[in-house]
SETIMI-306403 format. One record per residue (C-alpha): x, y, z. Coordinates in Angstrom, 1 decimal. Layout:
// residues N
{pt {X,Y,Z}}
...
This chain:
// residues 268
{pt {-59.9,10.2,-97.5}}
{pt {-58.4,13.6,-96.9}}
{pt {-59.9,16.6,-98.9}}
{pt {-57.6,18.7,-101.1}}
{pt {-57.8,22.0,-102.1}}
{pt {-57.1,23.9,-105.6}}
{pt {-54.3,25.0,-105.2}}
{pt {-51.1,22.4,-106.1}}
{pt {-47.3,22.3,-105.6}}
{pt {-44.9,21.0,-107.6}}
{pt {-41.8,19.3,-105.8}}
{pt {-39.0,17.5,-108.4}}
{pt {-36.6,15.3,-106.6}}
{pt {-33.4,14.2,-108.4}}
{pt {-31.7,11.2,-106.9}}
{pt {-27.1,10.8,-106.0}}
{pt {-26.6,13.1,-109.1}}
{pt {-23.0,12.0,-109.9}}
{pt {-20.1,14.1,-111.1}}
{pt {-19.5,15.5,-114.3}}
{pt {-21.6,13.5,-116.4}}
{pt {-24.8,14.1,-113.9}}
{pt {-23.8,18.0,-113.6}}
{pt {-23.6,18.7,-117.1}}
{pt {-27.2,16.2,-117.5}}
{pt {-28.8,18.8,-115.3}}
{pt {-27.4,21.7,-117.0}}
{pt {-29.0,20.2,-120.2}}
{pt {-31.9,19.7,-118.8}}
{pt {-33.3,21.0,-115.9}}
{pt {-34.4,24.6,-116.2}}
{pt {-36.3,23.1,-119.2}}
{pt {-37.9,20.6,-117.1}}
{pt {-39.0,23.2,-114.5}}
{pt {-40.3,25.3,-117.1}}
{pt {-42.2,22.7,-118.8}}
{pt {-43.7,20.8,-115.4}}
{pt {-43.9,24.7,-113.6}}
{pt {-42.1,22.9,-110.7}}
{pt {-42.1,25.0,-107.5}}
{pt {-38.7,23.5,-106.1}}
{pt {-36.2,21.4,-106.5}}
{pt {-34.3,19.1,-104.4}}
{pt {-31.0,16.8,-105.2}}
{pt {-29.0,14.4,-103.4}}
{pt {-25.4,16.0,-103.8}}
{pt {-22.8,13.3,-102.0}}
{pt {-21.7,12.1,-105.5}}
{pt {-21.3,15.4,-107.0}}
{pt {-17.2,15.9,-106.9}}
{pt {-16.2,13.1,-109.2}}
{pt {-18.3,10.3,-107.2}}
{pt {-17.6,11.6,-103.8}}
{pt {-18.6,14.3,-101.9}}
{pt {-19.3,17.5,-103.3}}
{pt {-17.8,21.5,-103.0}}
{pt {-18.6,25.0,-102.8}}
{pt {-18.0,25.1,-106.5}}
{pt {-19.8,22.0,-108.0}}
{pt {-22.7,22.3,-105.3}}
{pt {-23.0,26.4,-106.9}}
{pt {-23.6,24.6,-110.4}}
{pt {-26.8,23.1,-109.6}}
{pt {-27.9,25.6,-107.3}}
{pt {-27.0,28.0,-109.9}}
{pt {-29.5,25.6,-112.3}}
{pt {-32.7,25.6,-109.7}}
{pt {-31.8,23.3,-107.2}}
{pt {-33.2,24.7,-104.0}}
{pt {-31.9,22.0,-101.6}}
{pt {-29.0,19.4,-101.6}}
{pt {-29.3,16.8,-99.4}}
{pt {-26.2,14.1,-98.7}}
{pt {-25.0,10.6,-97.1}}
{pt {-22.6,9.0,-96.4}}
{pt {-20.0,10.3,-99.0}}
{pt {-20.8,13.6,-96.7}}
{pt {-16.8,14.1,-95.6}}
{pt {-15.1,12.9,-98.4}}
{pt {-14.0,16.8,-99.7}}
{pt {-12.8,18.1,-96.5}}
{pt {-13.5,21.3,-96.9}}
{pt {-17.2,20.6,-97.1}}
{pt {-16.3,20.0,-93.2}}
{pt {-16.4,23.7,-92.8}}
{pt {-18.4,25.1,-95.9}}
{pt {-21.6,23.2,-94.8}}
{pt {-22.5,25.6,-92.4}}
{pt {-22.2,28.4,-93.8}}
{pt {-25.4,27.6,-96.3}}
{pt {-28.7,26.0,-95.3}}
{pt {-29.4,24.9,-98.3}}
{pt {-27.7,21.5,-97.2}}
{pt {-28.5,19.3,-95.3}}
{pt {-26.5,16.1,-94.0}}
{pt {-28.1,13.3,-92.3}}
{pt {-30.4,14.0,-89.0}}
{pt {-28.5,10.9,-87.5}}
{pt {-24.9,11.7,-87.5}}
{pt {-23.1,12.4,-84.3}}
{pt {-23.9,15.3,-82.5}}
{pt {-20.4,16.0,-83.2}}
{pt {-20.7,16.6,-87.0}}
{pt {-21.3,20.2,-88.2}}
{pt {-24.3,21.1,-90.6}}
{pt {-27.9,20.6,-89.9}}
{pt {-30.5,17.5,-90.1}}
{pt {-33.2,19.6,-91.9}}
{pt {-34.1,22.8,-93.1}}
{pt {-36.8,25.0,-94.2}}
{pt {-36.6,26.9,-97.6}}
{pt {-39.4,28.8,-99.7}}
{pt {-40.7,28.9,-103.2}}
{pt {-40.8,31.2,-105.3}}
{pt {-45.1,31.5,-104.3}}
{pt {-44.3,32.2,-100.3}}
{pt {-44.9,28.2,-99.2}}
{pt {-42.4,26.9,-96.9}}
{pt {-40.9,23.5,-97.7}}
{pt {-38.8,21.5,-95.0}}
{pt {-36.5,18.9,-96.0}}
{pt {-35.4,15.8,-93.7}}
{pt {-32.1,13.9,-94.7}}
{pt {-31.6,10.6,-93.0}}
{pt {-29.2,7.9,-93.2}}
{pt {-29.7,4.1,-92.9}}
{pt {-27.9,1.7,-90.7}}
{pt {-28.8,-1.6,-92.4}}
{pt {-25.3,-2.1,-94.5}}
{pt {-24.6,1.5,-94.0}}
{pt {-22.3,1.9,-91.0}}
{pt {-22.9,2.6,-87.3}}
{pt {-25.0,6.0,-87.0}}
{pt {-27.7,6.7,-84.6}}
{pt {-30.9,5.5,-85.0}}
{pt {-33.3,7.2,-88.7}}
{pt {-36.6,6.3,-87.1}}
{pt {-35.8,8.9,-83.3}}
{pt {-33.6,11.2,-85.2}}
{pt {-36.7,11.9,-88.2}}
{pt {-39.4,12.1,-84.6}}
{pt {-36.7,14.8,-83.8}}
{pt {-37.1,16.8,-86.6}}
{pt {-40.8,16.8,-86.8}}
{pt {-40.9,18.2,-83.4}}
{pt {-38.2,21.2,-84.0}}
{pt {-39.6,22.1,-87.4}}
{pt {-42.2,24.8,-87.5}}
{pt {-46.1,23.8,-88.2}}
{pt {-46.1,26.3,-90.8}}
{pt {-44.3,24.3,-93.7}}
{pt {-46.7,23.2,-96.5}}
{pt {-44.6,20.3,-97.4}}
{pt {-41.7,17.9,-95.5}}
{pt {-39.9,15.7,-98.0}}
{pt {-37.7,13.3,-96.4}}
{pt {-34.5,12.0,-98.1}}
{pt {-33.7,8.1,-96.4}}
{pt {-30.2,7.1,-97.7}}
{pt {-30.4,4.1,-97.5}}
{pt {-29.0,0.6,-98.6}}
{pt {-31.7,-2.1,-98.1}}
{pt {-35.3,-1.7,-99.7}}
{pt {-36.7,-2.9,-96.5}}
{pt {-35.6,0.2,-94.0}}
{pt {-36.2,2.8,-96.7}}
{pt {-40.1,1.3,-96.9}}
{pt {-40.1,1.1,-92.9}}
{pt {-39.5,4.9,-92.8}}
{pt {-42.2,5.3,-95.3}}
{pt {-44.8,3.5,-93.5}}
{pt {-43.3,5.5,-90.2}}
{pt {-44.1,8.8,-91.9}}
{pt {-47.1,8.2,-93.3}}
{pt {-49.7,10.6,-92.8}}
{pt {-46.8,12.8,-91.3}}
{pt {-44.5,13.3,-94.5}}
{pt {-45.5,14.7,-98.1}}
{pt {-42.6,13.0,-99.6}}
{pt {-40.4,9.9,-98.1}}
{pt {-37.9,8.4,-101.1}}
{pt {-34.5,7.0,-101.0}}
{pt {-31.5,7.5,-102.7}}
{pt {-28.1,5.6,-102.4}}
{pt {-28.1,2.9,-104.7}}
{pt {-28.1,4.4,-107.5}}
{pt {-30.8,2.2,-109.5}}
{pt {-34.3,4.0,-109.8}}
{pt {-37.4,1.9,-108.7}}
{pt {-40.7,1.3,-109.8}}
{pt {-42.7,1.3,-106.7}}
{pt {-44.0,5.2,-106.6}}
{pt {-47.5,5.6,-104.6}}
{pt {-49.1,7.6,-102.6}}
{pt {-50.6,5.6,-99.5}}
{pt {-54.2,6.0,-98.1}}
{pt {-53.0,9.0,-96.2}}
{pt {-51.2,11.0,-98.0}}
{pt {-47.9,10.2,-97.8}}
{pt {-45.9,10.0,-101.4}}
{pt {-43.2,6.6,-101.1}}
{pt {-40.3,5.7,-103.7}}
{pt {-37.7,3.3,-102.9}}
{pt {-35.1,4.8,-104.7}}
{pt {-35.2,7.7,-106.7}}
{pt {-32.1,6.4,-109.3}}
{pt {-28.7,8.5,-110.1}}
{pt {-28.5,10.9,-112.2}}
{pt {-24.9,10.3,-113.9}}
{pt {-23.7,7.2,-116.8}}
{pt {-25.2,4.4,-116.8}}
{pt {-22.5,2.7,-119.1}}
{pt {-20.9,2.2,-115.7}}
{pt {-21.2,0.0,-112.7}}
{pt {-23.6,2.6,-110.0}}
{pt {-21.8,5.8,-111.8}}
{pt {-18.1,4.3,-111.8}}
{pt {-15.6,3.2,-114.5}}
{pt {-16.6,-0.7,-115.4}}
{pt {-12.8,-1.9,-115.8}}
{pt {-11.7,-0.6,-112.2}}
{pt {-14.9,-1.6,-110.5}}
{pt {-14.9,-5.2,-112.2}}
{pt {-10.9,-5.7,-110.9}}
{pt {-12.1,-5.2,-107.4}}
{pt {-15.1,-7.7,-107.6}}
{pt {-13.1,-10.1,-109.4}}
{pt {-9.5,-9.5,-108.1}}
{pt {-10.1,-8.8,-104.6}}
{pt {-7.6,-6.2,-104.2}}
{pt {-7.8,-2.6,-103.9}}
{pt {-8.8,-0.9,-106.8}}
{pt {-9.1,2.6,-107.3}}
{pt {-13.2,3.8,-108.2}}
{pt {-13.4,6.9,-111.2}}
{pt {-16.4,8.2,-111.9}}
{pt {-18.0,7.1,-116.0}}
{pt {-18.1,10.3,-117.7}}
{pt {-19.9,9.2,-121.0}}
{pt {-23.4,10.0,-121.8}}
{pt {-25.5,10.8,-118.3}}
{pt {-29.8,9.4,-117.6}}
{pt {-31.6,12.0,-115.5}}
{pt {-33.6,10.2,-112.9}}
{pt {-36.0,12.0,-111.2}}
{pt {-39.8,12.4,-109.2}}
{pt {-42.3,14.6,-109.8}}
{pt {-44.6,14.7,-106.6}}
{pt {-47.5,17.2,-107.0}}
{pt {-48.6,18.4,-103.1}}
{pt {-51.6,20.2,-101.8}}
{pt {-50.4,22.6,-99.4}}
{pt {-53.5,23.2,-97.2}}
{pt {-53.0,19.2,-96.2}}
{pt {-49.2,18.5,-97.0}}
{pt {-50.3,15.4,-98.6}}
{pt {-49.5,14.3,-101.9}}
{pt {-52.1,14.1,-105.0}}
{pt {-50.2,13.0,-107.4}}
{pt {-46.5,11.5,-108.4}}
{pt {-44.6,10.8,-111.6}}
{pt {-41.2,9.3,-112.0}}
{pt {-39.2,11.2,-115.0}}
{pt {-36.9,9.6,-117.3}}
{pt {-34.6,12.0,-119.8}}
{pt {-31.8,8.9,-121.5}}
{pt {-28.3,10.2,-122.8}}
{pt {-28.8,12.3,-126.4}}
């Protein structure tokens, strides 16, 4: 077993946060919950955040504007056009390491806390169900090799459809990876743990957004489309929004993980 030392970081990582009724969730919330868990940084999965789809300059500001250090994204990534352009002009996003070559952005980046520690984030995107993209498992080796060796942490964000690829990354990255969760589908998972070495593993983090809705939609639109079979057009629920989140507590001297709790804050 790997030895830790006193010192502790605190990483919270919010799952698809999705419009309105997740933004204004987080504003409720969030700088009380860093406050009251002295959480170190912050990282959300923003391709939901412009009513469902994609995000903006100006929603993205809101939850930077809030604490989030980092937004990762998927494959909701183009749906605002001019996120095309804006995304690299700001490292603080990140799309997934496995798009073409051609797309702009980055794969990863490297931000630091408030305390001086440097904190790399990996986004990947998963081709089980999910659409022809290069392949998660060379694309996260990649990274690993371009990022520096003086991170204390690497969180990587698999967005990801089936349970089965997201837990493949995290065996890949174990020992190698503080942090590997997905996000996607919306419904959180059970399944936090830290394996033997030190890697932390959640299959799905869970939105942050209504849950009086089908995955963050409207019920009645989504419903005519499973039952009609017709095109139907999807609006984001705006009633009362869950927070879904993971607290992952990291020794920076090791990069491992030493603890992990999911977090739960239901509509008021």
């Amino acid at each position: 077993m790997y030895e830790t030392s006193l010192e502790r970081m605190k990483v919270l990582v919010i799952g698809d946060v999705l419009g309105q009724a997740g933004r204004r969730a987080l504003k409720s919330h969030l700088p009380s919950l860093i406050d009251m868990h002295q959480v170190d940084f912050v990282v959300a999965n923003g391709e939901n955040l412009a009513h469902g789809f994609g995000t903006t300059e100006k929603v993205a500001d809101e939850l930077f504007n809030l604490g989030v250090n980092v937004l990762t994204n998927g494959n909701h990534c183009w749906d605002q056009r001019s996120f095309l352009e804006h995304i690299d002009e700001d490292d603080r996003y990140v799309r997934p390491m496995n798009f073409t070559r051609f797309a702009p952005g980055r794969g990863w980046t490297v931000q630091e806390t408030t305390t001086g520690h440097k904190i790399a984030v990996i986004n990947l995107i998963g081709q089980v169900f999910m659409g022809s993209w290069d392949c998660p498992f060379e694309a996260v080796d990649q990274a690993m090799s371009e990022i520096p060796d003086d991170v204390s942490a690497i969180l990587v964000d698999m967005h990801a459809e089936a349970t089965s690829e997201k837990m493949g990354m995290g065996w890949y990255m174990d020992g190698r990876a503080s942090f590997v969760y997905g996000t996607h589908t919306h419904v959180p998972t059970c399944d936090e743990v830290i394996h033997a070495s030190g890697t932390a593993y959640q299959s799905d983090i869970g939105m942050t957004g209504s849950y009086q809705s089908i995955i963050g939609m409207k019920v009645e639109g989504a419903l005519r489309r499973m039952v009609q079979r017709l095109p139907e057009r999807f609006e984001a629920a705006e009633g009362g929004a869950s927070i879904f989140a993971t607290l992952v507590t990291i020794d920076p001297s090791t990069r491992m993980a030493v603890e992990i709790e999911r977090i739960h804050i239901p509509p008021t």
